[in-house]
C-alpha positions as CSV (number, residue, x, y, z in Angstrom):
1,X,-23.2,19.0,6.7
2,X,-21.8,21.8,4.4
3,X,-21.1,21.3,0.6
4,X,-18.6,22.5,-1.3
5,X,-18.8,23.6,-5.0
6,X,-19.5,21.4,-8.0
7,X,-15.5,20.0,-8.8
8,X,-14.9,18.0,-12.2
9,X,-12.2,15.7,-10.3
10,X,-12.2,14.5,-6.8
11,X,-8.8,13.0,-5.5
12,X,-8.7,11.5,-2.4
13,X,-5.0,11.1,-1.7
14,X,-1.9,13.2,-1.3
15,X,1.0,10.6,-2.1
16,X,2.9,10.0,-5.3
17,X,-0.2,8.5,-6.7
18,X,-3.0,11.2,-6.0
19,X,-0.5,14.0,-6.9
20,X,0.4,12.3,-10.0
21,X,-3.3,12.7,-10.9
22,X,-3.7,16.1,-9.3
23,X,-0.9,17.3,-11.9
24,X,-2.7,16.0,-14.8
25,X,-6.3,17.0,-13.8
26,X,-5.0,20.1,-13.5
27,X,-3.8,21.0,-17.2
28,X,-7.6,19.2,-18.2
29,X,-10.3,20.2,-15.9
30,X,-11.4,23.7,-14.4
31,X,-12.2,22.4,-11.0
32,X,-10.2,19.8,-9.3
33,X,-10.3,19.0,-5.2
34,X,-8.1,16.5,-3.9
35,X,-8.4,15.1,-0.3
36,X,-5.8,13.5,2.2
37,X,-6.2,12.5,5.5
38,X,-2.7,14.2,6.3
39,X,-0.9,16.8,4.3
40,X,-0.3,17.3,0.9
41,X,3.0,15.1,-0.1
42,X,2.6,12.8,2.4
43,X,1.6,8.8,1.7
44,X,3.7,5.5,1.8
45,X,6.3,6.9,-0.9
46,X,7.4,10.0,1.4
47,X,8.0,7.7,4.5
48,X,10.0,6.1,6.7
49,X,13.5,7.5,5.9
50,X,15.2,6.0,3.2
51,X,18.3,6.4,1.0
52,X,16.8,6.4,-2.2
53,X,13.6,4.6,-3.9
54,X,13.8,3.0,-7.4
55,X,11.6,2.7,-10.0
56,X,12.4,-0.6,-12.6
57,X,11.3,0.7,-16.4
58,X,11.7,-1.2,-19.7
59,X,15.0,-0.5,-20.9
60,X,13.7,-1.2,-24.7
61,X,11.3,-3.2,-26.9
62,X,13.9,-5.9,-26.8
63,X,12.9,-5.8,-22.8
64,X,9.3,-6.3,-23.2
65,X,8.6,-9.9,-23.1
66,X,11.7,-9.9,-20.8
67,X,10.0,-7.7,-18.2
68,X,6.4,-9.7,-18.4
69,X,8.7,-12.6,-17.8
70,X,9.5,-11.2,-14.5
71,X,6.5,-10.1,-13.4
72,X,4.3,-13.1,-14.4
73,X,7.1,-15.3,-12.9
74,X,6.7,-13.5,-9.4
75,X,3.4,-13.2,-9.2
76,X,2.4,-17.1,-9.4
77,X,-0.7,-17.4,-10.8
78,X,-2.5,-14.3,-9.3
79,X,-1.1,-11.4,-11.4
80,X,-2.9,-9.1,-14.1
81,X,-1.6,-9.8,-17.1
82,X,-3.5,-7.2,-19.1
83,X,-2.5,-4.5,-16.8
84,X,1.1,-5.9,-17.2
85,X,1.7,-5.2,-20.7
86,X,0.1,-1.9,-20.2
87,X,2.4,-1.1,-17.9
88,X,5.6,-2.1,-19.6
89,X,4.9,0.0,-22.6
90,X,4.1,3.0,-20.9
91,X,6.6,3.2,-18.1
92,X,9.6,4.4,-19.5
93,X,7.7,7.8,-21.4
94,X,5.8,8.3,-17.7
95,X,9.2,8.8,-15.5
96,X,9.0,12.5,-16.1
97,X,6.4,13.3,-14.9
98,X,8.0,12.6,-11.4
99,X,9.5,16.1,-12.4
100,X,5.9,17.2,-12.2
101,X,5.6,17.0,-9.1
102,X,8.6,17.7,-7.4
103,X,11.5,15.0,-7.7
104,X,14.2,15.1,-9.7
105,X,14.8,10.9,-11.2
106,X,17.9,9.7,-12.4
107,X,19.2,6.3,-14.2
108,X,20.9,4.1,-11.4
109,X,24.8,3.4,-12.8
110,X,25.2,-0.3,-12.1
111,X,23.2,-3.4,-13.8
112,X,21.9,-5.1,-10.7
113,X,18.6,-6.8,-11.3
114,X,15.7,-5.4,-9.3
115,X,14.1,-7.5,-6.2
116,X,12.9,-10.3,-7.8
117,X,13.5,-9.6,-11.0
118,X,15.8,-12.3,-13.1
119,X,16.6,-9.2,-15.9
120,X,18.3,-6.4,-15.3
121,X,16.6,-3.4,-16.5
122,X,16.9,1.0,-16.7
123,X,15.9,1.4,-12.9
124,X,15.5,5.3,-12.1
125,X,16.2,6.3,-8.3
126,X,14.5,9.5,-6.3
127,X,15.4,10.8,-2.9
128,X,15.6,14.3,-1.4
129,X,11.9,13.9,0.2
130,X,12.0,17.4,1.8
131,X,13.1,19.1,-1.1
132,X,10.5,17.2,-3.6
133,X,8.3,18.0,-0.8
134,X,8.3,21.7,-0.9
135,X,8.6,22.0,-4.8
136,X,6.0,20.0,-5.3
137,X,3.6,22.3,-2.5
138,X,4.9,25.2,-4.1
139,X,3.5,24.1,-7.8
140,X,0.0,22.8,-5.9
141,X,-0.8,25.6,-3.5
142,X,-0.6,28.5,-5.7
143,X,-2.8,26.6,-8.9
144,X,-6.4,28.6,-8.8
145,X,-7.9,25.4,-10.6
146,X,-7.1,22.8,-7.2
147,X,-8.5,23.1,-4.3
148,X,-6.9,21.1,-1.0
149,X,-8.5,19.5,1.8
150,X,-5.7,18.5,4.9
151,X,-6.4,16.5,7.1
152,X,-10.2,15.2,6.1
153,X,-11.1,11.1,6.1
154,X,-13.3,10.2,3.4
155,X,-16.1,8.0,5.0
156,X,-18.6,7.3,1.9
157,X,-18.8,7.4,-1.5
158,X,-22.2,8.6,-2.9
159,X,-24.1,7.7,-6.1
160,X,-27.3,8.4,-7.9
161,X,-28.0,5.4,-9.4
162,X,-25.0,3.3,-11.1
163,X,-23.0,6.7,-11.4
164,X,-20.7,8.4,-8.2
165,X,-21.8,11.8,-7.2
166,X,-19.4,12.9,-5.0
167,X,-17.8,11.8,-1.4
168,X,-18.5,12.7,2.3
169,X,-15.4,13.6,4.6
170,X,-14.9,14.3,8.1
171,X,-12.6,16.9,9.9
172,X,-12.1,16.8,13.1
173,X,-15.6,16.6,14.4
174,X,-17.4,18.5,11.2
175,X,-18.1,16.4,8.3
176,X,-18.8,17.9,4.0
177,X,-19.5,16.8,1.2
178,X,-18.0,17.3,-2.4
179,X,-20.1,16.8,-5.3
180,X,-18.1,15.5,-8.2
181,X,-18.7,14.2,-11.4
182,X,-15.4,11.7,-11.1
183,X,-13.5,10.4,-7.8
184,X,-10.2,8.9,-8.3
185,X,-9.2,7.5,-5.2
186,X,-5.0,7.0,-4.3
187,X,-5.4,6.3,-0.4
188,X,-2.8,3.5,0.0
189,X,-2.6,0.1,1.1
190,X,-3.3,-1.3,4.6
191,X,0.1,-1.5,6.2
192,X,-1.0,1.1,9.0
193,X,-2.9,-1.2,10.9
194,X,0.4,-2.9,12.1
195,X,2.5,-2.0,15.3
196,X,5.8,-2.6,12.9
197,X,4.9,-0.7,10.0
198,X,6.8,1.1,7.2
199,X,4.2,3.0,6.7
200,X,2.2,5.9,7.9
201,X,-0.5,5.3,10.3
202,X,-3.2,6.6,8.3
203,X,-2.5,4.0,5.4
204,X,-5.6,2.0,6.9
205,X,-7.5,0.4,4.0
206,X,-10.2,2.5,4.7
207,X,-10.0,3.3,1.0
208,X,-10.6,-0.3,0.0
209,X,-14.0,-0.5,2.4
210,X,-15.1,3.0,0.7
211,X,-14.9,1.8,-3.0
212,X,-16.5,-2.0,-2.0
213,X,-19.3,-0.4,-1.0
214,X,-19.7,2.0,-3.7
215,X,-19.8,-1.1,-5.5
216,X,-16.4,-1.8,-6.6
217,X,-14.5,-5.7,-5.8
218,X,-11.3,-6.3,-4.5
219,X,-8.9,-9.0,-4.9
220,X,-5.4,-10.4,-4.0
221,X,-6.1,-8.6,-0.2
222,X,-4.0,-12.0,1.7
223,X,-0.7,-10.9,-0.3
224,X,1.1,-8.4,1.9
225,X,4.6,-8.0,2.2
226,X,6.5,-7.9,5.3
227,X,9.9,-6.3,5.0
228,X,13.0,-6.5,7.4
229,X,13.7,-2.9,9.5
230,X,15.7,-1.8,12.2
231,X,13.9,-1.5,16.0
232,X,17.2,-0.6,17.6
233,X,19.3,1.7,17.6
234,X,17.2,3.7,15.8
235,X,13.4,2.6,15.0
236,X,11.6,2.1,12.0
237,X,14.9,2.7,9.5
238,X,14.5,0.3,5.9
239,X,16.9,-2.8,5.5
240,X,18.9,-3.0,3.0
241,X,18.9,-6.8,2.1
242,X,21.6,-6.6,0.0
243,X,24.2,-6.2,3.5
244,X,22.9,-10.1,3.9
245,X,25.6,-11.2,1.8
246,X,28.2,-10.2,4.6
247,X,26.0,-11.8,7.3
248,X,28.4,-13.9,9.6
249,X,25.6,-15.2,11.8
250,X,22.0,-14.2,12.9
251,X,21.4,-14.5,16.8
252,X,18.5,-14.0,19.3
253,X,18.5,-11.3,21.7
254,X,20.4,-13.1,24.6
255,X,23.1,-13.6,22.4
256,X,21.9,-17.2,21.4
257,X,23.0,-18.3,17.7
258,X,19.8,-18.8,15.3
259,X,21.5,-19.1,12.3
260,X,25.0,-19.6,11.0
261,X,26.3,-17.2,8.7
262,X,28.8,-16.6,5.0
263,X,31.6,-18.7,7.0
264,X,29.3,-22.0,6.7
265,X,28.9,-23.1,3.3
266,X,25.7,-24.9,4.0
267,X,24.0,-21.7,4.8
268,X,26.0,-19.2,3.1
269,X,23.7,-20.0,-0.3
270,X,20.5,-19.2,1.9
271,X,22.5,-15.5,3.1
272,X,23.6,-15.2,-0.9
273,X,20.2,-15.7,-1.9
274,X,18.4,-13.4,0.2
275,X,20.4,-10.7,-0.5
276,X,19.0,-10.4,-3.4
277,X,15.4,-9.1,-2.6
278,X,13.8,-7.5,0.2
279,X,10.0,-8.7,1.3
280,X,9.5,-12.4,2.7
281,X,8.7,-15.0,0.0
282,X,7.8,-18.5,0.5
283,X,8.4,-19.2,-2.9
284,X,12.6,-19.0,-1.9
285,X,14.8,-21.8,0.7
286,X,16.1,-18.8,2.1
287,X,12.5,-18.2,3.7
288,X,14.4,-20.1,6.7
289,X,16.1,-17.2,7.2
290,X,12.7,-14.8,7.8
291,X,11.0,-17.6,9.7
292,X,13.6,-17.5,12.4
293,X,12.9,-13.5,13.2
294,X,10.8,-13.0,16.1
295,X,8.3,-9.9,16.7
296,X,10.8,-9.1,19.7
297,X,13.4,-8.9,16.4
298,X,16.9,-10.3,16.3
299,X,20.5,-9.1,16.0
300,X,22.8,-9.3,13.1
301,X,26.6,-9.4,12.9
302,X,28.9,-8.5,9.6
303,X,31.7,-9.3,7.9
304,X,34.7,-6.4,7.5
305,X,33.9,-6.7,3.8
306,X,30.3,-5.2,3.8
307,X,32.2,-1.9,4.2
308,X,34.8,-2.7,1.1
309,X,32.1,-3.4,-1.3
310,X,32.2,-0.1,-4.0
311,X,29.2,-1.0,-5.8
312,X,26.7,1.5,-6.0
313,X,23.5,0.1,-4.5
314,X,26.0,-0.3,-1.3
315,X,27.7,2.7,-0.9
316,X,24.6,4.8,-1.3
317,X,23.1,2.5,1.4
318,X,25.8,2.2,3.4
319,X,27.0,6.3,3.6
320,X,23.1,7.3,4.0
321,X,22.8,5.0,6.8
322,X,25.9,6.1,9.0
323,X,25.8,9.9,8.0
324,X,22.1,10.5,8.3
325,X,20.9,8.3,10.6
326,X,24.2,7.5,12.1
327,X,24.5,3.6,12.5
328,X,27.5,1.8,11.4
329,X,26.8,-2.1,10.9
330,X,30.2,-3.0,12.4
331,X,30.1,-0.8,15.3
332,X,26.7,-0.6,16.7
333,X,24.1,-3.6,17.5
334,X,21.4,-3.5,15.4
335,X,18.0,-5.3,15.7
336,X,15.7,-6.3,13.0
337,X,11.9,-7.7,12.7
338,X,9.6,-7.9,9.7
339,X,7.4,-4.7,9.2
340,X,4.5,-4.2,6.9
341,X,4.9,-2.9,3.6
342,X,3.0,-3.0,0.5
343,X,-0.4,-4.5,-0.2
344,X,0.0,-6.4,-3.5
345,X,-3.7,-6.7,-3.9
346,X,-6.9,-3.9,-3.3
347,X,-9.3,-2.8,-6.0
348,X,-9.8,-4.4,-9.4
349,X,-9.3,-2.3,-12.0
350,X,-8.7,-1.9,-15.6
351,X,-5.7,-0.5,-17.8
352,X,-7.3,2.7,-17.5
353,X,-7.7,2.3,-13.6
354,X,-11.4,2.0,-14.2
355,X,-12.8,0.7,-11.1
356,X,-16.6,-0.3,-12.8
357,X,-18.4,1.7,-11.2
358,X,-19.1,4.4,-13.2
359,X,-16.8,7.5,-12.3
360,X,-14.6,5.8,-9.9
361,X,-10.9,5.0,-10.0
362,X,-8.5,3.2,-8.3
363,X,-4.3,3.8,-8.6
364,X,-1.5,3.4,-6.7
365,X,-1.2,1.1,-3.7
366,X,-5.4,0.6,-3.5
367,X,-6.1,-0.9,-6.9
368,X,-4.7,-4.2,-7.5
369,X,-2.7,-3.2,-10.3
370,X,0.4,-5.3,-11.9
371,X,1.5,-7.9,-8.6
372,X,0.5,-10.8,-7.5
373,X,1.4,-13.2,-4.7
374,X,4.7,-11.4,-5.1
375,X,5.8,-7.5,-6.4
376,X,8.9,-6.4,-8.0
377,X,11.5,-4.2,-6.5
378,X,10.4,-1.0,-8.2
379,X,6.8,-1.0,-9.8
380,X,5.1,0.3,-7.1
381,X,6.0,4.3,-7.8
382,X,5.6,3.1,-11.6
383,X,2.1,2.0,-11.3
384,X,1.1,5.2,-9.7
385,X,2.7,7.3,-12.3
386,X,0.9,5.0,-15.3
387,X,-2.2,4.2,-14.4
388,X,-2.5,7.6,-12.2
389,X,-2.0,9.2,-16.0
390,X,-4.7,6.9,-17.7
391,X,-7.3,7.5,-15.1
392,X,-7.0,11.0,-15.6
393,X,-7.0,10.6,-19.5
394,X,-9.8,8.0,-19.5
395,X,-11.8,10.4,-16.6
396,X,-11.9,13.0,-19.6
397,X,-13.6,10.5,-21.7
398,X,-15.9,9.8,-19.5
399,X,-17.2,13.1,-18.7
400,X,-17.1,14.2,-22.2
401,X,-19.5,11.5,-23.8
402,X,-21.6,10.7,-20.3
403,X,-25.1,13.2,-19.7
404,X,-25.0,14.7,-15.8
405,X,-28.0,16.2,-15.6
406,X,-29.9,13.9,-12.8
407,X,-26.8,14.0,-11.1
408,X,-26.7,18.2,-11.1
409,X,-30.2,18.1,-9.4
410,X,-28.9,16.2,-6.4
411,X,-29.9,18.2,-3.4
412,X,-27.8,18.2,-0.1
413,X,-30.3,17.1,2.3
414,X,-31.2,14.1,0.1
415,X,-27.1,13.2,0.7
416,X,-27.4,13.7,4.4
417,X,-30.3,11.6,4.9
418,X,-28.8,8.6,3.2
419,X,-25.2,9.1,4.6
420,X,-26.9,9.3,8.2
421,X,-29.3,6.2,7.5
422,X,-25.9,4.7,6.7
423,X,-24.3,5.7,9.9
424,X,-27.2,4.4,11.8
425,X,-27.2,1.1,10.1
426,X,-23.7,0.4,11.1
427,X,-24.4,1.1,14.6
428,X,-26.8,-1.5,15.5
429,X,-23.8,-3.6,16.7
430,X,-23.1,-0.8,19.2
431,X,-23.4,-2.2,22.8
432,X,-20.7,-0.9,25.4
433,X,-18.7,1.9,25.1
434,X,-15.7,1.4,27.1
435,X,-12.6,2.2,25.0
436,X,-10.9,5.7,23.8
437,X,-10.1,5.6,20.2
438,X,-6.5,5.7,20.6
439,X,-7.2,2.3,23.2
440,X,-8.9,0.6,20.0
441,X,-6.4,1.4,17.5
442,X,-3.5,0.1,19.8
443,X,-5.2,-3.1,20.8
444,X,-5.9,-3.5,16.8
445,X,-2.1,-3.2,15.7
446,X,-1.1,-5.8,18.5
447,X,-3.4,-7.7,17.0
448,X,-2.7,-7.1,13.8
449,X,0.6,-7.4,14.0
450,X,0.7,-10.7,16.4
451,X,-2.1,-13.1,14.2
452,X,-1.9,-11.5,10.5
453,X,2.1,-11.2,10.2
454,X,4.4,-13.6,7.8
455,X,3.3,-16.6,10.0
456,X,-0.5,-17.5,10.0
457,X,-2.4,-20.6,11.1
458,X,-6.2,-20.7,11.0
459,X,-6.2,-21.1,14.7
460,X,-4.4,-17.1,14.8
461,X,-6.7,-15.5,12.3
462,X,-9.9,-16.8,14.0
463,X,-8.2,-15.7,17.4
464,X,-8.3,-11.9,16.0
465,X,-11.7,-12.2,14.2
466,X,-13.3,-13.3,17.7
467,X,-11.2,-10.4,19.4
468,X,-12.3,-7.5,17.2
469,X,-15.7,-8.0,17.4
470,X,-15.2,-8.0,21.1
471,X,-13.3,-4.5,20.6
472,X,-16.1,-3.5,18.5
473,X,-18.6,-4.7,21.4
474,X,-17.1,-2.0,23.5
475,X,-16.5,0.8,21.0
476,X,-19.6,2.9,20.1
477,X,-19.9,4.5,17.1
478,X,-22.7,6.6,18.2
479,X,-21.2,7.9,20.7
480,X,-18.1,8.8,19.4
481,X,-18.9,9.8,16.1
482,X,-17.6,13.1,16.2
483,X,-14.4,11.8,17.0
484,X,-13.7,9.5,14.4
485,X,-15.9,6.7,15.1
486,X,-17.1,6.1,11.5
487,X,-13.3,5.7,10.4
488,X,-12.7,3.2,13.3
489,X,-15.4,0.7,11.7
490,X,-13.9,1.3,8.7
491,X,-10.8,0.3,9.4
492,X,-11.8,-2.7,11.5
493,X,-14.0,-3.8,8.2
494,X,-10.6,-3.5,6.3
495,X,-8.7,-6.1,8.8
496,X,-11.8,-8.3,8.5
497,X,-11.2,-8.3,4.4
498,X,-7.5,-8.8,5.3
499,X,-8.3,-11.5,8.0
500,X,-10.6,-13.3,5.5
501,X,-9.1,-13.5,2.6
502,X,-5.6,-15.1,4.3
503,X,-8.4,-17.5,6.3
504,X,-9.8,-18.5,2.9
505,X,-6.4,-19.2,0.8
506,X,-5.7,-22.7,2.6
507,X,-2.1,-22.8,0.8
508,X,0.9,-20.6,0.9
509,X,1.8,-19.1,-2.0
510,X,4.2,-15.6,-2.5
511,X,3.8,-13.4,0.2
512,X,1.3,-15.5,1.9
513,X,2.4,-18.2,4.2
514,X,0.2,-20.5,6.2
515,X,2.2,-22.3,9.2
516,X,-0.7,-25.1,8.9
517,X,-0.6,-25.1,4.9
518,X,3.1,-24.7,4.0
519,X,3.0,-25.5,0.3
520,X,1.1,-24.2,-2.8
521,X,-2.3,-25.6,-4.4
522,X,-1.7,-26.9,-7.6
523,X,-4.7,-25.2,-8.5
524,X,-4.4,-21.5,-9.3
525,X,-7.5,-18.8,-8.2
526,X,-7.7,-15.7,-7.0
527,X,-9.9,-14.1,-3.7
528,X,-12.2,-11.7,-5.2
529,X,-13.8,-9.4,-2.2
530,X,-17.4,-7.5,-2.2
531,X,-19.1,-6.1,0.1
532,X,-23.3,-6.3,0.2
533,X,-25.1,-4.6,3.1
534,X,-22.3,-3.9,5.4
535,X,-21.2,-7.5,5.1
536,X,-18.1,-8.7,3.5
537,X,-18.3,-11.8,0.4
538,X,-15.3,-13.5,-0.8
539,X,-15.5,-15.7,-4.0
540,X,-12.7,-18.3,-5.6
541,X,-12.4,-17.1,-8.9
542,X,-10.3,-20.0,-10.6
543,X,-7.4,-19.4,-13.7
């Protein structure tokens, strides 16, 4: 195992998030490393292709109670208040420093209300992901005080004692360490362990796994949203929900009608209604309308209007989705099905994105941060840029007025032994090893995708607990440890805490809908998620 130099900040992360945190280290700390399992500007934020994405900030103090209104109202029960108001006061000054890294944000023209949202707010728009893209590597590459790892999965999380020391990494089949004093981690959600995803395949939840056993607890993991995209003619392109309004009838693939459209007033309030936000909700009639979209997807046919509509959030849409990636609503047949988006829950933190375990922090999609059982159009990119600034600020604190000098005297081959009694404790469950990599980690998205999408029963989450520990009865980590073995557990572990938690919450509430539970407990809790000895724990933690 090699070791790289002492760094003052570890981030583990390349999206909005980790650069967000990059850019402020940067102007604190001498020494700052961050860490991404792809390339620099990459993450959920950069990807699929998209017109534009918005971010909803308070308009004015006038807004404030307005905007918790919103929020609190969504999230049913299972939000974070504290971390709300945090939020809403901080938002509006942290938009620039999207300029920081690369974008250039501007204030959307018209007054729609976000997704969800029942006020309508300032909501700022980026786009221009290429351009962003190289401005932003331009700024990173050539600052002496960062260092960059590409390409290197982040396995386990160290300490000595109650404090972090630093992470260990693979690449490829070598694996380091990085001693640091603070490790913010910004590795996503867990939307790349679907087939159907909206996000990149190496948002795994491997993050969330990292930080439970460093010590940290999750919560909200059951809430994840599913969002309509295309599968034909072109593959993994966003919805825009707002062309429902024009919907004259939803059909199966043989043609067959599912659902009548605008022309029939009895549904044409269900079409009205969910044009107005994106991810499934259960908490909305027009849920009718997501529950009749099969995994195989089905087609949708339009109105001549959708194309005379001049409002802004439509043309954008509209011109971006016939000149760059060429498909014209009225002329081409398009098929939709739900794909995974964000992860309203993952690591509890604090307004500071203080995990509670003494030098580690959560932000961006990982921590469970301002949603609940539901998120707004347009905080996700907020939260990163807030609480990816507070970490930072709070990081500084905590080095300042906390003594490092048992930590300094932490020798590498203490590390390695304890990282490899680690590894050897997770294999005792290896038996057979009769599956590639690449074989587990299709047979995982089907399964993911078929038992743990916007329907669940009890009888389809058991089904895909049973079958991954018969994948993980014929995929050695021993064996295969040099080719990623150690992130395959991990991201197995991460369905399990995803499995669990929607097996435990007996109710649907939000994002979470249970075929064999199909309304809400009157009593209100949340799942709270640790992990002891390689084993996962989930506690009710009632309001």
């Amino acid at each position: 195992m090699d070791i790289y130099k002492q760094t003052d900040v570890l981030i583990v992360g390349a999206g909005i998030a980790g650069l967000i945190a990059a850019e402020r280290a940067v102007n604190i700390f001498k020494n700052v490393c961050i860490v991404t399992t792809g390339k620099i500007c990459t993450g959920a934020s950069y990807f699929p292709l998209k017109a534009t994405l918005g971010i909803q900030a308070t308009k004015d103090k006038n807004d404030y109670d307005k905007y918790y209104e919103d929020i609190t109202n969504m999230g049913k029960g299972v939000e974070n208040p504290e971390l709300i108001k945090t939020y809403i006061y901080n938002i509006k000054k942290d938009i620039y420093l999207l300029k920081r890294i690369g974008f250039k944000p501007w204030l959307r023209k018209d007054s729609r209300a976000a997704c969800f949202a029942k006020y309508s707010r300032d909501v700022f728009l980026i786009n221009n992901w290429n351009d962003a893209r190289k401005r932003a590597k331009k700024v990173f590459r050539k600052n002496k005080r960062l260092k960059i790892f590409e390409e290197s999965t982040l396995l386990k999380i160290m300490k000595d004692g109650d404090k972090v020391v630093g992470a260990v990494f693979q690449n490829k089949d070598k694996f380091f360490f990085i001693k640091s004093k603070v490790i913010i981690l910004a590795t996503g959600g867990v939307a790349g362990n679907y087939k159907n995803s909206l996000y990149p395949k190496n948002i795994n939840g491997v993050g969330n796994v990292v930080a439970l056993d460093a010590g940290a607890v999750a919560q909200n993991m059951e809430f994840i949203q599913f969002i309509p995209a295309y599968l034909k003619p072109k593959y993994n392109v966003l919805f825009g929900e707002h062309t429902l309004k024009y919907c004259v009838g939803m059909y199966d693939l043989k043609n067959k009608l599912l659902l009548d459209g605008i022309q029939n007033e009895e549904t044409k309030r269900l079409w009205i209604e969910r044009s107005a936000y994106a991810p499934f909700s259960n908490d909305f009639e027009s849920r009718e309308i997501d529950l009749k979209i099969s995994s195989e997807g089905v087609k949708l046919k339009y109105s001549e209007d959708l194309y005379k509509d001049k409002e802004e959030f439509y043309t954008v849409y509209l011109n971006w989705l016939k000149k760059e990636i060429g498909i014209d609503l009225l002329k081409d047949e398009t098929v939709i099905t739900h794909f995974a988006h964000s992860c309203n829950g993952g690591i509890k933190i604090d307004s500071n994105a203080f995990t509670g375990v003494k030098g580690l922090y959560a932000i961006g999609e990982l921590s469970s941060a301002i949603e609940g059982a539901n998120r707004l159009g347009g905080n996700s990119v907020g939260g990163a840029l807030v609480f990816g600034n507070n970490a930072v600020k709070n990081a500084f604190e905590y080095i300042k007025n906390t003594n490092f000098d048992d930590s300094n005297n932490i020798k590498l081959n203490n590390i390695e032994k304890e990282f490899n009694d680690w590894v050897n404790e997770i294999s005792k469950d290896d038996k057979e090893n009769n599956f590639t990599r690449n074989e587990v980690l299709i047979k995982i998205r089907n399964l993911v995708s078929e038992n743990l999408s916007v329907v669940r029963s009890k009888e389809k989450i058991e089904l895909l607990l049973n079958e991954l520990n018969n994948i993980r009865s014929n995929y050695s980590i021993k064996e295969n440890i040099k080719n990623g073995s150690i992130e395959i557990y991990l991201i197995i572990e991460s369905i399990k805490i995803m499995a669990l938690s929607m097996l435990e919450r007996e109710e649907s509430r939000g994002a979470h809908y249970r075929e064999d539970f199909k309304y809400s407990d009157d009593k209100v809790y949340k799942l709270q998620v640790k992990r002891e000895n390689n084993k996962i724990i989930i506690n009710k933690i009632y309001n």
